[in-house]
Every structure is written in C-alpha cells, then in structure tokens.
N, C-alpha and C positions, 0 to 999 in steps of 0.2 A: 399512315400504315395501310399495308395492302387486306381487301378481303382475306378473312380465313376459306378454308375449303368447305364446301354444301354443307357437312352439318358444323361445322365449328369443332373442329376437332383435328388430331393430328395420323396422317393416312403416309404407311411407307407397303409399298408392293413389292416383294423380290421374288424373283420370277428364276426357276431353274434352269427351264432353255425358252426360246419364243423359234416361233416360223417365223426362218430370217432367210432369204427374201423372197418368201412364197407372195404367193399372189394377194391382193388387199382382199379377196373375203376368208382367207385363215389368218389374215392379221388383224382383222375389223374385230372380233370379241373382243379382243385384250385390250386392243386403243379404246374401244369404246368404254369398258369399265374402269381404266384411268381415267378417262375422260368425264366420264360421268361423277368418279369421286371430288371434282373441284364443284361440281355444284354452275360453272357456264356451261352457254349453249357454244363458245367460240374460244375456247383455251387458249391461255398464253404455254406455248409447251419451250423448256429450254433442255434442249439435249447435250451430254456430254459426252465426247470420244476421246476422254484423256486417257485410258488404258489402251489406246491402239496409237497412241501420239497423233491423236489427231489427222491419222492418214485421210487424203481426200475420199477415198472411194466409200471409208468406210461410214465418213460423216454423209455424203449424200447419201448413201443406204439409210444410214440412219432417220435423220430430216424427210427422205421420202414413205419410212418408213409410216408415217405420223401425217400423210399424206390423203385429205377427205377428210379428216374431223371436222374440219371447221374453224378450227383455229390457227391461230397464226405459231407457228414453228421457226423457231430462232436457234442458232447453236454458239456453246463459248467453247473457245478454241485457248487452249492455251501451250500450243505449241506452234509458232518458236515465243512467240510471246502470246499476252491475251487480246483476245480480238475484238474488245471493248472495253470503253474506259475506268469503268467503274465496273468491275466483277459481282460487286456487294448489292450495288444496285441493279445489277441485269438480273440476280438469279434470284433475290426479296421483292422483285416484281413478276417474277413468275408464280403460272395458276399450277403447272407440273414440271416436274423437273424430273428427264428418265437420263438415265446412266447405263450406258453400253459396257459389252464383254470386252474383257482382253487381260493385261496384267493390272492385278489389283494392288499389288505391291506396290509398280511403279506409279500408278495412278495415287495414292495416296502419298507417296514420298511426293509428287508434285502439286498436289492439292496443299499438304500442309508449306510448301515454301509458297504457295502463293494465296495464304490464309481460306481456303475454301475449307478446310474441315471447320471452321469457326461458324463463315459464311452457311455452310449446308446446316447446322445444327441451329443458327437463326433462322432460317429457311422452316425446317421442320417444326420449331416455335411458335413458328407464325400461323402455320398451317398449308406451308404450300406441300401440294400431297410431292412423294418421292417416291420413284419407281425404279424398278433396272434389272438385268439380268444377266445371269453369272459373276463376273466381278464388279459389276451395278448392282447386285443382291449382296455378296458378300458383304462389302463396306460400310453397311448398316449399322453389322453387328460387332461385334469384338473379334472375330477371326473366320479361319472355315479352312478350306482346302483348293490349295490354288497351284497353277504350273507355270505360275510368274517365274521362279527359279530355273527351271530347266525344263527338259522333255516329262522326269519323273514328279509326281505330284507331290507336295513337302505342304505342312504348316504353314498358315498363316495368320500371325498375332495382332496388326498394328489397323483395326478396324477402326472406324468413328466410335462406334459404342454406344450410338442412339438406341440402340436395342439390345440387350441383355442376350446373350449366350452366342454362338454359332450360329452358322449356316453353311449348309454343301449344295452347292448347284450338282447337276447332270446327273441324278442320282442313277439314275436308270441308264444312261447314253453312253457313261464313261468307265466301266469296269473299273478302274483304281479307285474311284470315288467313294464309293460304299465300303471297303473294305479299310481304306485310311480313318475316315471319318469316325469308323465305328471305334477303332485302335486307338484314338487320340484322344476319344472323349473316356474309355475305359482306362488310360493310361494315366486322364487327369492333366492331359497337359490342353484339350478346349473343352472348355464348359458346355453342358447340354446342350442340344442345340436342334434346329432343323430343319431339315433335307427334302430338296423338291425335285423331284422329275422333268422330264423337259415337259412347255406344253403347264405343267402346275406353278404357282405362286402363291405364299406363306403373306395375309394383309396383316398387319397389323395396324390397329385403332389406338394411338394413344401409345400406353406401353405397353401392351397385350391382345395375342395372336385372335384374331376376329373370325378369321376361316382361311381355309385351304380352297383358291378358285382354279377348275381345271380348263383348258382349251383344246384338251388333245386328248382320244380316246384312254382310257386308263391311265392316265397322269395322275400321280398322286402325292401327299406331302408326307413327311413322317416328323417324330419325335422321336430322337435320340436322346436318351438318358443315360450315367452311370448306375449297374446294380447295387451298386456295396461291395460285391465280392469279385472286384476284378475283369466283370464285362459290361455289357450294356442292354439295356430293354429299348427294344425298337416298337415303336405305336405309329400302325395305320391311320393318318388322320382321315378322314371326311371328306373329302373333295365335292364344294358345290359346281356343279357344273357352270359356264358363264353361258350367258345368254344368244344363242345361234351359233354356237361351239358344234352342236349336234354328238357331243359326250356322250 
C-alpha cells in the first residue's frame, strides 16, 4: 500500500478557473500547494484529459503545466484505449492526481465504462490528494453546472459523490454560471453547494471544506444555500491568499 498524503488524511482541490497557459510564475502557487499537500519533495503527479478526449495539445499543456515541481508527471490516456496496463495501479500509485476542463459528462460516462469512478474513490481512500479544475472540480461532488450538452449551460447530476452537495466553477468569468446555479439549488433540483471564481479553489480535508485558497486578485469562493422560501443565501467565503500569488 502506497503512502498516504503529508498528514494522513484525505485532500481534494477544485479549482474554479486556473492560468492556463500563463507563464510558470502564475502557475507556480497552485502547483506548489498541491504539491506541497502530498507531503514529497518530488511528486508522483498523474494527469487526466479525459473531458477533452484526450486531445494531444491539450495533454501537453496539461503535463507541461506541472512542469519544475520536481516531480515526475505521467498522463492516463484513455482514449482511443488506455495507455497503461493496469489503470488501477497507475493512479493508487500516484502522490496527486489533477483532472483537467472540458465535458464533465462525457468524462464521467467514460470513466465509469472503464471502472475509474471505483479506482478514483480508492484513490481518495488512500490518500492520494485529488485536484482539477472546472469539470476536474465538478466530478467530486454530486453535480454543478456544466455545457457538456450544448452552447447553453444545463444541469448536471451524475458526479462521483466523494463530496456531499455541488459545485459551480467560473463563477465570476461565465455570466450563465451564477445565475443557473443559484435557480437550481432554490428550485431543489442540486443540493447546496459551492461556487469558485477563476484563480479560487474550494480544499476540502476529509469530508469537510478546510478553506477557500485564492491565486488571483479578488478570487473568491462562496456557499450557496437553499432559504426555505423558495430562493437562496449566498455566503462570501474567506479566501486565504496562497503563497507568492501576490492577492
């Protein structure tokens, strides 16, 4: 059985937007505080672009993304097939495991034909921390708001469900976002839940939300709630700044 992560505990990061592909010092906070959640100095990181099908350009962005840590940066590919023989064993030997944007829908309809929703929730068990951003945050939780369907932004139910309630990436970036998110949870068809700005990320420790870390001026996280009567209370969370973010 592999190390758990620096304290022994179970670390998921979802990140509302990240600088993608700014230059490595607006990318260097954020890799370094996943980086620093496994507890090495040289991380095993396995990166997944199954929401993009695996397009090439987006997996080197990706992988170069993670480029200077120190560690060694590996990717599973599983389109058109997977790109190692054992799935189960490439990603329960990883120190982090981050999950790229794209369709969260299709991403999970091919994760569970190729038993990875099984594999990522022994993953999370274990303690290998788990990160990602926009439909690499979504998948966490039980649902959120995604434009895997079309142009217009719709519902979406069929998350892992390692974490209790919603999540909305691009809260700030993507005008339909906020006002869906807010309808859906008032309406009672997603559970509380919540919503990160580009630049913010929602940690959660275990089963419960640890802090809001920001990388980008005014980035910040909220909590969506239903009132009782038919709308919702929105709470500013806290945003701790990360470390050389300059927030």
């Amino acid at each position: 059985m592999r190390n758990v992560a620096g304290d022994g505990r179970r670390h998921v990061v979802a990140f509302g937007g990240l600088p993608w592909p700014d230059p490595p010092a607006a990318r260097q906070p954020f890799r370094d505080y996943l980086c620093g959640l496994t507890g090495r100095a040289g991380p095993r990181i396995g990166v997944l672009t199954t929401a993009v099908g695996d397009d090439p350009a987006a997996v080197a962005q990706a992988c170069a993304w993670f480029e200077g840590t120190g560690g060694e940066v590996a990717h599973l590919a599983l389109f058109p097939m997977p790109s190692v023989a054992d799935p189960e064993d490439f990603l329960l030997s990883r120190d982090l495991i981050f999950v790229g944007g794209g369709s969260v829908a299709n991403m999970l309809a091919v994760w569970r034909v190729h038993r990875l929703d099984r594999i990522l929730r022994a993953a999370w068990q274990a303690g290998v921390v788990l990160a990602g951003v926009s439909a690499g945050a979504i998948c966490w939780f039980e649902g959120g708001t995604t434009d895997s369907f079309g142009p217009d932004l719709r519902i979406f139910t069929g998350g892992l469900g390692l974490l209790a309630g919603s999540y909305c990436p691009h809260y700030d970036s993507e005008p339909g976002r906020r006002p869906l998110f807010t309808s859906l949870i008032a309406a009672g068809l997603l559970p509380a839940g919540i919503a990160c700005d580009d630049g913010a990320g929602a940690h959660f420790i275990d089963d419960e939300l640890h802090a809001v870390v920001s990388g980008l001026p005014g980035a910040a996280g909220y909590l969506v709630a239903p009132d009782g009567a038919g709308g919702v209370t929105q709470a500013t969370l806290a945003a701790r700044p990360l470390p050389g973010a300059g927030t």
